[in-house]
Each structure stands twice: as structure tokens, then as C-alpha cells.
N, C-alpha and C positions, 0 to 999 in steps of 0.2 A: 504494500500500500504506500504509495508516494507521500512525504512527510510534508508539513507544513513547508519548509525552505528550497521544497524540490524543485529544482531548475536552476538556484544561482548557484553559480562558481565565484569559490574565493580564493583569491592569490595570496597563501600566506608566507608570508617572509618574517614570522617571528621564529621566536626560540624561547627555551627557559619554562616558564609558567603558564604567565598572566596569558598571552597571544594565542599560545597554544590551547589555554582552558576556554577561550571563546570561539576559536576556529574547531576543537572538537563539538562544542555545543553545536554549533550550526552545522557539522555535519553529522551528528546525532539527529538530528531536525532537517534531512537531507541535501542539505546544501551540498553541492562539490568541491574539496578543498584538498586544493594543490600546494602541498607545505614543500617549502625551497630549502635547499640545505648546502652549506658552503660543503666541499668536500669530503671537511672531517666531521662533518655531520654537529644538529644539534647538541650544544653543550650537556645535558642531562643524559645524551646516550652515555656518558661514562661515569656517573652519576652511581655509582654502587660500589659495591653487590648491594642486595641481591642482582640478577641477572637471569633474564632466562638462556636456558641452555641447550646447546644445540647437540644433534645427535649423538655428538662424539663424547658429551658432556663438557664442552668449552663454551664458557660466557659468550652468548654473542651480543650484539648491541643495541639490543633491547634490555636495557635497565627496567626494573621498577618504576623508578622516576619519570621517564622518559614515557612508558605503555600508561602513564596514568595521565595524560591528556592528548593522545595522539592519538587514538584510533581512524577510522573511518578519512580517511585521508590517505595520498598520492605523496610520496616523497618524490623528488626531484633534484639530485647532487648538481650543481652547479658554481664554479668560479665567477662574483661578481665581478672581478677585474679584467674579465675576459669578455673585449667587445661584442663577441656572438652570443653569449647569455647574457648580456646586458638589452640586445636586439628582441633575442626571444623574449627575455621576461618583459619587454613594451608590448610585445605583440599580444604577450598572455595577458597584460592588465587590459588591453583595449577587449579581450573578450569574457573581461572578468566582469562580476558586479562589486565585488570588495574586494580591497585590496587592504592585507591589515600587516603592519612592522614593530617592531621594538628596537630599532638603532639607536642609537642616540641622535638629537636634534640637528638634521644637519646633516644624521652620517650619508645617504643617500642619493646627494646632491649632486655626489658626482659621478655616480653611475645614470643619472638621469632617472632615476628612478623613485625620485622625494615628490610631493604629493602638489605642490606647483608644478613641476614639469606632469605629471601624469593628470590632475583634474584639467587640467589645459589642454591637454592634447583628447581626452574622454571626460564630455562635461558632465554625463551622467553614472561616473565612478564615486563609490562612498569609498574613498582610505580614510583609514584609520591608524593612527601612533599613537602607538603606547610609549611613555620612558619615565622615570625615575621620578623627576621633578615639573614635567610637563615643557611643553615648546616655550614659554615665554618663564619670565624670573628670573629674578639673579643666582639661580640655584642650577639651571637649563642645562649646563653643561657638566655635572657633577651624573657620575654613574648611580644608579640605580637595583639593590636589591632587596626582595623580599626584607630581610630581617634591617636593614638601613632605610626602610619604609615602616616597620614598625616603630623604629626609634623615633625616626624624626616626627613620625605622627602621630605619636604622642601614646598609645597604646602600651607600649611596657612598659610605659609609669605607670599603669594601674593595675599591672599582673605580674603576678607574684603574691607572695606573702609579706605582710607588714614588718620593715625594717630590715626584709633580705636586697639582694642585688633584682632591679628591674628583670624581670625574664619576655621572650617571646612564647606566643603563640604556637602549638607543639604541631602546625604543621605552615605552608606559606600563605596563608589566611591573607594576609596584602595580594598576594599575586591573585588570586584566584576569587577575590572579591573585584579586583580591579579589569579580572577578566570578564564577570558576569557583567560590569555595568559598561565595557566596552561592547557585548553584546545586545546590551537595551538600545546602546550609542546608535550601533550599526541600523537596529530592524527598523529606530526611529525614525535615522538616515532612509531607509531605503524604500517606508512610506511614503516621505516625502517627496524622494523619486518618482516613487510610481504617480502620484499625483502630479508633480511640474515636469519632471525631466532632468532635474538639477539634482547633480550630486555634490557634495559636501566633503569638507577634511573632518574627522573629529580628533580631538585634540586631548588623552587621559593621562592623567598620571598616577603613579601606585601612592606617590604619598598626598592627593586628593583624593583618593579613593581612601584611604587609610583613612585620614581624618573624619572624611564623612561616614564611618559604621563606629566613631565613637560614639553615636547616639546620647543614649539619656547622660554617660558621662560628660562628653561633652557641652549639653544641655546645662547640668550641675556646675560646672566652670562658667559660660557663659554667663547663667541665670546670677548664681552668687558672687561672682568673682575672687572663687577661691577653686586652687584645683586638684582634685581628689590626689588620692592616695592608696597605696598596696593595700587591701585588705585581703589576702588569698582569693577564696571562695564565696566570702562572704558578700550580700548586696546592697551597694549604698544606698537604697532606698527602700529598703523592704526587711521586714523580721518577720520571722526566721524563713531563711530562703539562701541554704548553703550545702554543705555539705558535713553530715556529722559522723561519726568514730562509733562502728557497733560494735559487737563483740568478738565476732567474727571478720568483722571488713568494713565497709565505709556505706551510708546511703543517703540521697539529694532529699530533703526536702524542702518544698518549695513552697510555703503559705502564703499566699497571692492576695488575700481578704480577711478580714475581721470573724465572719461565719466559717471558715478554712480554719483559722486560730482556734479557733469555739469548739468545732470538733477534733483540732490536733490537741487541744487540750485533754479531752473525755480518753483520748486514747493514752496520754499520758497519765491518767489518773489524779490529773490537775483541776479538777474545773471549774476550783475558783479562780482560776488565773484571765480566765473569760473575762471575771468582768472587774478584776484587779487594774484599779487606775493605771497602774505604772505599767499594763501591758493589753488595757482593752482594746487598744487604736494603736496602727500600725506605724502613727506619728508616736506615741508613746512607749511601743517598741522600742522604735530606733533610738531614741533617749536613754529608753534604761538598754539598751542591745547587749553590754556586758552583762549585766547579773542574769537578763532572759537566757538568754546562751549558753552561760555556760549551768547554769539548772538541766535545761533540755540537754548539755551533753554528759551530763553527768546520771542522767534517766536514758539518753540510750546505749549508752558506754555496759550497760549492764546487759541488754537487750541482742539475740540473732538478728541480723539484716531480713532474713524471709522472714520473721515475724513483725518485724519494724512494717515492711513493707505492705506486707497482706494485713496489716493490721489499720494505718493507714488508706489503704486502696478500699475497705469496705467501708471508711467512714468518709471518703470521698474529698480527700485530703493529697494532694500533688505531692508523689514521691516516686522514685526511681532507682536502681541500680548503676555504680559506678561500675560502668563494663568495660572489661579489655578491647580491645580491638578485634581480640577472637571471637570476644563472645559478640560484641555487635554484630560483625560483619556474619559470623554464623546461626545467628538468632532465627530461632521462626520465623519474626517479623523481617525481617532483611530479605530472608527467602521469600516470603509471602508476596513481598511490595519489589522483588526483581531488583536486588541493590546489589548483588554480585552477578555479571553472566562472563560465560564460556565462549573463546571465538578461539577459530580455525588458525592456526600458525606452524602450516608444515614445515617453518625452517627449527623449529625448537624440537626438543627431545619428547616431550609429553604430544606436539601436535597440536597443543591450544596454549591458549593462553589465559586467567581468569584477571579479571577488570571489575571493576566499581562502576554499579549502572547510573545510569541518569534518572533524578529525582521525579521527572516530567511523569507524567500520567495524561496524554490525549485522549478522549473520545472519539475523535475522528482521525486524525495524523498521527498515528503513535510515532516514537523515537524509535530508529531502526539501528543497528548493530552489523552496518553492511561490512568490516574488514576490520581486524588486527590492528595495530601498531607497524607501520611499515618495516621493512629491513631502508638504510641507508641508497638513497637510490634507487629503489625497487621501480619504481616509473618514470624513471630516466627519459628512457628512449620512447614509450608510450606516450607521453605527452609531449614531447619536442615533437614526433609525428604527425601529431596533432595539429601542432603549431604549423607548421611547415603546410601541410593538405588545407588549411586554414578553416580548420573544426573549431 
């Protein structure tokens, strides 16, 4: 069944993360996406171990890193410095609909391939750049990654635990935030398209993106004009709603209301605490937050996590399991909602390869799982043919 994006062709010429988690998106979503790779291929192919591995049992170049946002895409090894694919890749922009980079600002310019010479020559191309600190600023020319997108924006100031070293985000959460709103950027771009004719540059950066999912933190700075601080787990605006110490292991909860409080109470064997000034209202909470706290972790410190839980869950109380990564990814519910699938990769030893699905759920377009993770080049000669026959 042909997906929502089926028919455009994207020319990607990123690498790393952010570019690649929005050019897989839209080919999840059928789009056709021609990912460009300098010879020694994108940087994350060497990004390990792990690795999958090839018959013989030797790494080959598909990392981990690298098959978790490239699927459904066309490699194409190509020297930008070499006039003939600097030729081709104008010719493949002119039959592209997007064209999306991560260079740095500028880097492009002289291959002819930066987003003035290319909307100039194709008025109806959406490109798209991604970089570090975005095309304009006094910051324009300073590289860009993940974890120097979390600092500067402000984000590992407020994770961690209180009074340790600021920490990041335990996966690239900047890249791959910064990749999904280059994919709003782009469908918005190419609405607008379809309506005039005129295509557009869009212009993102990871530490704009970073700043804007500071949300209610950032909010709390702006509003007060004071700016928060490490508190672990814990939530600067909400009691109790962290994560507490059971007897066996750890479990979230998360009291969201006043009636939430009332029955986490009952189940604590508290309930006067319901309507105890110092903790009826979740502004009074936060006031007294130490003595509440540490009460509750002193009552479930004593307490198994699956009784905490099912104990909570039948009085309709917001609680959950800190799960490994095993246990999420192999949970019922993971299985149930398609958040791991199986794809065909006869260059590796098993023959497939297993991936992280896409959260989408269509009624009409679903997300399709048409290819792998490329090998290096794998559609080389295939789409230069292309180009050439002028498909």
C-alpha cells in the first residue's frame, strides 16, 4: 500500500543523526531517499561494536549506530571534489523534491551545491540545513554535536542529581529531536509547494531545537527569572512524581492531581495526609517536598515493586516500572504496538537484521519497512543510471 510521502524523492546528503532520523522518517512514510556518502562512508558506520556481522563472522559496516536511522534508503559513495558527482548530484537535486545537508554553513558553496545555487536553479526544491548553531549568529561557524547541543542548551543543567556534575541525556535526544522538527520543517515546506510552486530553504539548528523541548523548564526561568536546578528524578513542579527505592528495585510514580494524592494516600495507609495542610494541594506539596518524600520513601523502601505497582494500578494512581532496555524493547506491549521489526540483510550472518519500529500508526498509509540499512555504496551504479537515462 503506497504511504502517505509516496512519490517524493529526497536527496540526502546528511550524516550522523539529526538528517538521517528525518530522511528515515520520510522514507518510512514512502518517500524515496537517496542518502550520498563520501567514500569512507557515513561517520556512525564505524560507530561500535556492536556490529552486524557478516558470514565469515567479521564486523561489517553496519554498526548499530548507523542501522538505527538509515533504513529504507539508497546509498550512493560519491567524491564531492570530483566535478562528475558534483554534475550528477545537480542533476539528482533538479529531480529531487528535498534536498536535506548537515555541513556546516557555507560548507557547500563550493561544490555548487548550497541551497542558493540549487533553489535558483529549481524554484520548486524544499532544502533543508541542519548545523550546530544554525546559518546566521555569531556562533554559525563553530561545529556542532549532539552532546555540545545539550550543553549549550541549557538541558544538562537540569539532569543529573543535585550537586553532582551536569550529565547528558543517555541517548542523542538533541539530534533526533532536531531531526523530527526538520521533518515538520520539510512537509510544511512542501504544502506550501504544492499550493504556489515555490520552494523554500529551511534553516534548523540542534541547539534551537534543544532549547525549544526545554518546555515547562524553560517556562520556570523565563516566568520567575530564576533558573532551575539538578534535582535527579525529581519534578519541579509536581509532588510526588519521581522515582522511589523499593525493596527489591526502583518504581515511577507519578501523582499528577490532588484526587491521585487522595488515593496514593489510602494505598499508603496515610489518609490523613489527604487533607493535611502541609500536603492537600500540590502547591503545598512542593513547599513541604522534603518531609513528603522522604515519608513516602521511607513506606516504600519497605515494600516489592509488583506490589507497589498493582497496588497503585487498582486505585488508579500513575505508576510504572523502571525497565531495562530489554525489558522495554521485549515487553508485550513493544511486541503488541510493532516497536521492534525484522528486515532482510543477506550481507550479514543471521540474514536480517532487527530495528526499532516507527511510533506512527496510519489508518490509511501505514509506515512500510521496504529495505535494510544499506551496505556502503550499495546503489552506486543504480542511481547514477538513472541519472544518466534521465529517470
Amino acid at each position: 500500500m503506497p504511504g502517505p510521502l509516496d512519490g517524493l524523492v529526497v536527496l540526502d546528503l546528511s550524516r550522523i543523526l539529526a538528517g538521517p532520523t528525518c530522511t528515515q522518517l520520510m522514507g518510512d512514510l514512502g518517500a524515496e531517499v537517496i542518502k550520498i556518502e563520501s567514500p569512507g562512508g557515513d561517520d556512525t558506520r564505524t560507530w561500535g561494536p556492536p556490529f552486524a556481522l557478516d558470514p565469515t563472522g567479521k564486523p561489517t559496516d553496519l554498526s548499530a549506530y548507523f542501522m538505527s536511522s538509515n533504513r529504507n534508503k539508497k546509498s550512493v559513495a560519491l567524491d564531492l571534489t570530483d566535478p562528475a558527482a558534483q554534475k550528477a548530484l545537480h542533476d539528482l537535486a533538479g529531480r529531487a523534491d528535498v534536498v536535506i545537508e548537515n555541513f556546516k554553513p557555507g560548507g557547500l558553496k563550493k561544490y555548487g551545491l548550497d541551497h542558493d545555487t540549487l533553489c535558483a536553479a529549481y524554484p520548486g526544491l524544499v532544502y533543508c540545513s541542519i548545523s550546530g548553531f544554525g546559518q546566521t549568529g555569531p556562533n554559525r561557524d563553530k561545529p556542532g554535536y549532539d552532546l555540545m547541543a545539550q550543553g549549550f542548551g541549557g538541558i544538562m543543567s537540569i539532569t543529573g542529581e543535585a550537586g553532582e556534575e551536569p550529565m547528558k541525556v543517555g541517548v542523542g535526544v538533541a539530534d533526533v529531536v532536531c531531526g523530527l522538527y526538520a521533518t515538520v520543517g520539510i512537509l510544511s515546506a512542501l504544502r506550501h509547494r504544492d499550493a504556489t510552486g515555490e520552494g523554500q530553504h529551511i534553516d534548523i539548528a540542534l541547539v534551537d531545537a534543544t532549547m525549544s523541548w526545554l518546555v515547562n523548564q524553560g517556562l520556570n526561568y523565563l516566568t520567575s527569572g530564576v533558573a532551575p536546578t539538578r534535582a535527579g528524578n525529581a519534578h519541579p513542579n509536581i509532588v510526588p512524581y519521581q522515582v522511589f527505592e523499593t525493596r527489591d528495585g526502583y518504581v515511577i510514580v507519578a501523582v499528577g492531581n490532588d484526587s491521585q494524592f487522595a488515593r496514593f494516600c489510602d494505598y499508603l495507609g496515610q489518609g490523613d495526609w489527604a487533607s493535611d495542610p502541609r500536603f492537600a494541594t500540590n502547591t503545598a506539596r512542593l513547599t513541604h517536598r522534603d518531609l513528603l518524600v522522604g515519608q513516602i520513601a521511607e513506606t516504600l523502601a519497605g515494600r516489592d515493586t509488583d506490589h507497589v505497582i498493582a497496588g497503585l494500578e487498582l486505585r488508579k494512581v500513575p505508576v510504572g516500572p523502571v525497565n531495562t532496555i530489554e525489558q522495554a524493547l521485549e515487553s508485550d506491549q513493544a511486541q503488541a504496538r510493532d516497536m521492534t521489526v525484522t528486515l532482510s540483510a543477506p550481507q550479514t550472518a543471521k540474514g536480517e537484521v532487527r530495528l526499532l519500529g516507527n511510533p506512527l500508526k496510519f489508518s490509511r498509509t501505514p509506515v512500510s519497512y521496504r529495505s535494510a540499512p544499506p551496505s556502503l555504496g550499495a546503489d552506486t551504479e543504480a542511481v547514477l543510471a538513472r541519472i544518466k537515462s534521465g529517470l
